[in-house]
NUFI-406690 format. One record per residue (C-alpha): residue in three letters; x, y, z. Coordinates in steps of 0.5 Angstrom, whole numbers, plus 500, padded with zeros to 3 digits. Last residue first. Layout:
REM residues N
ALAXYZ...
//
This chain:
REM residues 459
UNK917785493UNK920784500UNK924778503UNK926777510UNK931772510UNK931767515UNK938763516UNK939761523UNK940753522UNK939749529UNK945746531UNK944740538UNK947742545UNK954739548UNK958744545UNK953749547UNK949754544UNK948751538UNK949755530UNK948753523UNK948757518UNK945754511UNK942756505UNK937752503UNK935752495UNK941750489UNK946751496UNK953754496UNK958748497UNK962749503UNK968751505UNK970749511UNK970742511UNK968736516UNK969731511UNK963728515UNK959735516UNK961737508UNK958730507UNK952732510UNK951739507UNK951735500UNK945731502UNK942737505UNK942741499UNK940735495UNK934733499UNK932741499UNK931741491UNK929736491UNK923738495UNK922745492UNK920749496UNK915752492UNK914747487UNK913740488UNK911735484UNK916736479UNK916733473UNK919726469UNK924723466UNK929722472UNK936723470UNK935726465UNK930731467UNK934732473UNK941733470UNK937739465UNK934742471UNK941743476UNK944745470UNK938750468UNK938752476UNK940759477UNK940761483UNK935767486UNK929764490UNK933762497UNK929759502UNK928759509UNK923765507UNK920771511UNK916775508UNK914782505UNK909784501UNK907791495UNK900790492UNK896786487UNK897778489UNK897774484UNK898767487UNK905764485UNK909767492UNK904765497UNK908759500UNK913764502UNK907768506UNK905775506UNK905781510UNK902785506UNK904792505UNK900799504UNK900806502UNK892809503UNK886808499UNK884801501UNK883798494UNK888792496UNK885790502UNK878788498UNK881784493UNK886780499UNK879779504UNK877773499UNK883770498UNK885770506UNK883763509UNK885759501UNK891762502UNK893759510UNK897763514UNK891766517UNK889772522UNK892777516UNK898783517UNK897788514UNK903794515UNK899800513UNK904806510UNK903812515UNK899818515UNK892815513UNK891811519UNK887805518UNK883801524UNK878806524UNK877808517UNK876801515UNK869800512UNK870797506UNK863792507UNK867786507UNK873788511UNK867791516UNK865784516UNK872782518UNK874786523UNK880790523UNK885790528UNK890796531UNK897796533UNK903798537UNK909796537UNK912795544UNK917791543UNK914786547UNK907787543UNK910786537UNK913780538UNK907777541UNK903779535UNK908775531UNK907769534UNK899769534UNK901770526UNK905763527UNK900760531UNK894762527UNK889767529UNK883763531UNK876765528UNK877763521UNK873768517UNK879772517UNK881778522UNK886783519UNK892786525UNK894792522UNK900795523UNK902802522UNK909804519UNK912811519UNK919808520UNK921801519UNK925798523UNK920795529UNK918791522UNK924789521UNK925787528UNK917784528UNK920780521UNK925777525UNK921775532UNK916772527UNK922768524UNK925765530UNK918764534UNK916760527UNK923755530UNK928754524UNK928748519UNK934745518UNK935742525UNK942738526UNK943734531UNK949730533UNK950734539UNK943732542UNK945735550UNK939741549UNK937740540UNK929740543UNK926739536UNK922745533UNK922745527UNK922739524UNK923737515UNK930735514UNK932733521UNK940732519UNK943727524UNK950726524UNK953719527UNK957719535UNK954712535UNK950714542UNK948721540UNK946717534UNK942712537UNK938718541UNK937722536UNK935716532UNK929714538UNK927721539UNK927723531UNK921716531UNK916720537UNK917727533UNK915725526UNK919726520UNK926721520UNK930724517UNK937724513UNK943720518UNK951720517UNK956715518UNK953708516UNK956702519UNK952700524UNK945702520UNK943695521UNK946692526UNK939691530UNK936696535UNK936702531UNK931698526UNK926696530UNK926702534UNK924705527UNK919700524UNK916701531UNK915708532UNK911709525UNK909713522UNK912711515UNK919708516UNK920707509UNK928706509UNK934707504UNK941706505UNK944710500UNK952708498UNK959713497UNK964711494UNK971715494UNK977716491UNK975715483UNK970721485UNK962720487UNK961728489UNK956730483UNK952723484UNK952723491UNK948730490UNK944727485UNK941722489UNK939727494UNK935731490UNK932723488UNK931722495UNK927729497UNK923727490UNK920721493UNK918725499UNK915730495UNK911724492UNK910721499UNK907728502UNK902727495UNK899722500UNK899715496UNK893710495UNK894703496UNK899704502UNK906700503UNK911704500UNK908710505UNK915713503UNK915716510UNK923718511UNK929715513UNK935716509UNK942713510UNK949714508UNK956710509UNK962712506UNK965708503UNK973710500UNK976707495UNK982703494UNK979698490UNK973698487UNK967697493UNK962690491UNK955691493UNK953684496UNK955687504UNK951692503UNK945687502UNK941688496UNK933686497UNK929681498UNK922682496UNK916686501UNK919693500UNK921691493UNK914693488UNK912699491UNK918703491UNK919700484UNK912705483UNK916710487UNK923711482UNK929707485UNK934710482UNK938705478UNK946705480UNK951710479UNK949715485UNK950707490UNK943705493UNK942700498UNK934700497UNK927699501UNK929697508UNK922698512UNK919690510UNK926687511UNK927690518UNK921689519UNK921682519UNK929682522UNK926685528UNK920679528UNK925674527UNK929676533UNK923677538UNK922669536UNK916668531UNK909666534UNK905662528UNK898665526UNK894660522UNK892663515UNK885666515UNK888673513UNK884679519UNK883686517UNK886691520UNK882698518UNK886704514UNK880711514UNK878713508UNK871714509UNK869712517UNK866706520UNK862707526UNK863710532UNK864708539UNK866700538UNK869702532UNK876704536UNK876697537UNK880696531UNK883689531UNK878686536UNK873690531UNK875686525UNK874679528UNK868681530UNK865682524UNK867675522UNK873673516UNK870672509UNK875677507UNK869680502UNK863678507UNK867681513UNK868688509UNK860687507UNK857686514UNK862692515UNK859697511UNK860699505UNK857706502UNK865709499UNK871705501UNK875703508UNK882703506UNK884696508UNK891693512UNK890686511UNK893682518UNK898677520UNK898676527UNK904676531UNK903681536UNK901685529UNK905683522UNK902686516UNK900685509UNK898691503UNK892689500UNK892687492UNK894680494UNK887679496UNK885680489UNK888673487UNK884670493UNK877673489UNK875679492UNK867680491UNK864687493UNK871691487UNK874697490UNK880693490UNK882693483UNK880700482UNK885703487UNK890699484UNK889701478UNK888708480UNK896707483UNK899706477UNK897712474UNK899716479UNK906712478UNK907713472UNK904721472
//
């Protein structure tokens, strides 16, 4: 709440038509082929005569750095590059590196130092932070060398909740260096912001920064996982993707893909479903006209092996008109066109009054909605773990609620912290997961390791 609160200080700060000099510190600075740049948000009923006034630059100014409103005009909310009125000085490649490595590089952390909460986030990203080589180990420990890049947005006025959910991945992750910190080893956190994009990561493999570290968490977005798959494949550094499903692991050895493919699990749940006896599928339109990937998926799987199934319009829905797509003999496997909660809400009532033996494939997202009927869906995620420990270290530790709930993204950020270690230390009997359990398997010593847990859950 401290942080949100924050940040609407901010945001009102900068919403004012007249910004002063002090009031330009409020935006975020950048560096763009050498030009220092303002990054704005473009805020409700103002146009660009007006935003050009307010930094006193001209309007073509700021096109020339965002030609794209040449075509279109200005959009609410969209992020414009606005020029400072300072003199432009070329720097050398190396000092351009080195600038964006000091803007990414958020924090050297150890689990017994201050956790970095988002609003020091915010404050330290442009300040000099602690070197690695300041951070004295004891004697005759052992340091093992870490690092987590992931999409802060450290630099943004006003935050996504994907930053939040990654601040709490960072703090799971800080729990789990803090539960295996011992009097022989020493473990420290290299933490950096690469937001989205390619050049803060291809700027940070191409320096020394992250030579003395021995295992990777992140990043996010495809293009920046190509460049450090590539750095650790050449550094022989284990990489665990937290978030992508559906990386390329074939000659990337040192690639570890937590989440499993959506052609993976719909092939699981299609086998469940092929297990089943006296069962009939229902393929339910919603009001979105296209099925979703994942649900395309699973009818694919069903056709291949050969289970057959009906569809049933929405309309007919609406108006309980069923008896076609129904088969009153057998349990009705429905299965709704959308993933998405809010595209289905209105079809689940009338579903659930259907007169005969039913089941709803459903969605792991879907478990804190009241939905009346039996379900079943698949998870990558364990539900049944005592966490009151776990619990109360949090709430010591950090003070403060959860943003996310189901998966928990803390969670996750310690499973996979502790999965790291374990890959490190190269152990055999591994620590059982608060959240993500973990099977890893690769179809060649030369390919990358997708993890194959999928539980089919019913309830």
């Amino acid at each position: 709440m401290k942080s949100r609160k924050f940040f609407f200080i901010l945001a009102a700060l900068v919403a004012m038509t007249s910004i002063r000099a002090q009031e330009l510190l409020n935006y975020p600075l950048d560096t763009i082929d050498g030009e220092e740049v303002y990054r704005y948000e473009v805020e409700r009923s103002i146009g660009l005569y007006r935003i050009g006034v307010n930094f006193g630059v001209q309007q073509n100014d700021i096109i020339r750095l965002n030609p794209q409103l040449r075509e279109r005009g200005l959009h609410y909310g969209e992020t414009l590059l606005i020029p400072t009125k300072r003199p432009v000085v070329k720097e050398t490649k190396a000092q351009v590196v080195q600038t964006i490595i000091t803007e990414t590089r958020i924090a050297v952390a150890t689990p017994d130092s201050v956790v970095p909460t988002i609003d020091s986030i915010a404050s330290t990203v442009d300040s000099t932070v602690s070197t690695v080589d300041s951070i004295a180990a004891a004697p005759q420990r052992k340091v093992i060398e870490l690092a987590l890049l992931l999409p802060f947005e450290s630099r943004q006025i006003k935050r996504s909740v994907n930053a939040d959910r990654m601040m709490e991945f960072y703090e799971g992750a800080l729990l789990a260096l803090r539960d295996l910190q011992n009097d022989s080893t020493l473990y420290r956190l290299r933490v950096y912001d690469t937001e989205r994009s390619e050049r803060r990561v291809n700027a940070l493999c191409d320096s020394t920064e992250l030579d003395s570290v021995q295992g990777i968490l992140g990043p996010v977005y495809p293009i920046q996982i190509d460049i450090v798959a590539n750095w650790c494949e050449k550094h022989q550094v284990p990489l665990i993707l937290p978030f992508s499903d559906e990386m390329d692991l074939q000659g990337h050895p040192y690639l570890y893909q937590f989440n499993s493919p959506d052609k993976d699990e719909a092939k699981a749940l299609a086998q469940w479903i092929a297990n089943r006896e006296d069962r009939h599928c229902v393929f339910v339109e919603t009001r979105e006209s296209d099925l979703a990937p994942s649900i395309r998926l699973l009818r694919q799987e069903l056709k291949a092996q050969n289970i057959p199934y009906s569809t049933l319009a929405f309309r007919d829905l609406m108006n309980d008109s069923v008896s076609y797509a129904i088969d009153q003999f057998q349990e009705n496997i429905f299965i709704l066109h959308s993933d998405r909660y809010q595209h289905v809400r209105m079809a689940l009532p009338h579903i659930a009054q259907i007169a005969a033996r039913k089941l709803l494939v459903s969605q792991y997202s879907w478990q804190k909605e009241d939905i009346d009927m039996p379900q079943v869906y698949t998870s990558k995620f364990a539900s049944d773990m005592d966490l009151t420990e776990y619990d109360q270290q949090w709430q010591e530790t950090y003070k403060n609620q959860h943003v996310s709930e189901m998966p928990r993204y803390d969670l996750l950020g310690y499973d996979l912290m502790r999965e790291m270690i374990s890959l490190i230390r190269k152990e055999e009997n591994k620590h059982t997961p608060l959240q993500s359990p973990i099977v890893w398997e690769s179809s060649s010593e030369q390919d990358g390791w997708q993890n194959t847990y999928i539980h089919i859950v019913e309830k």
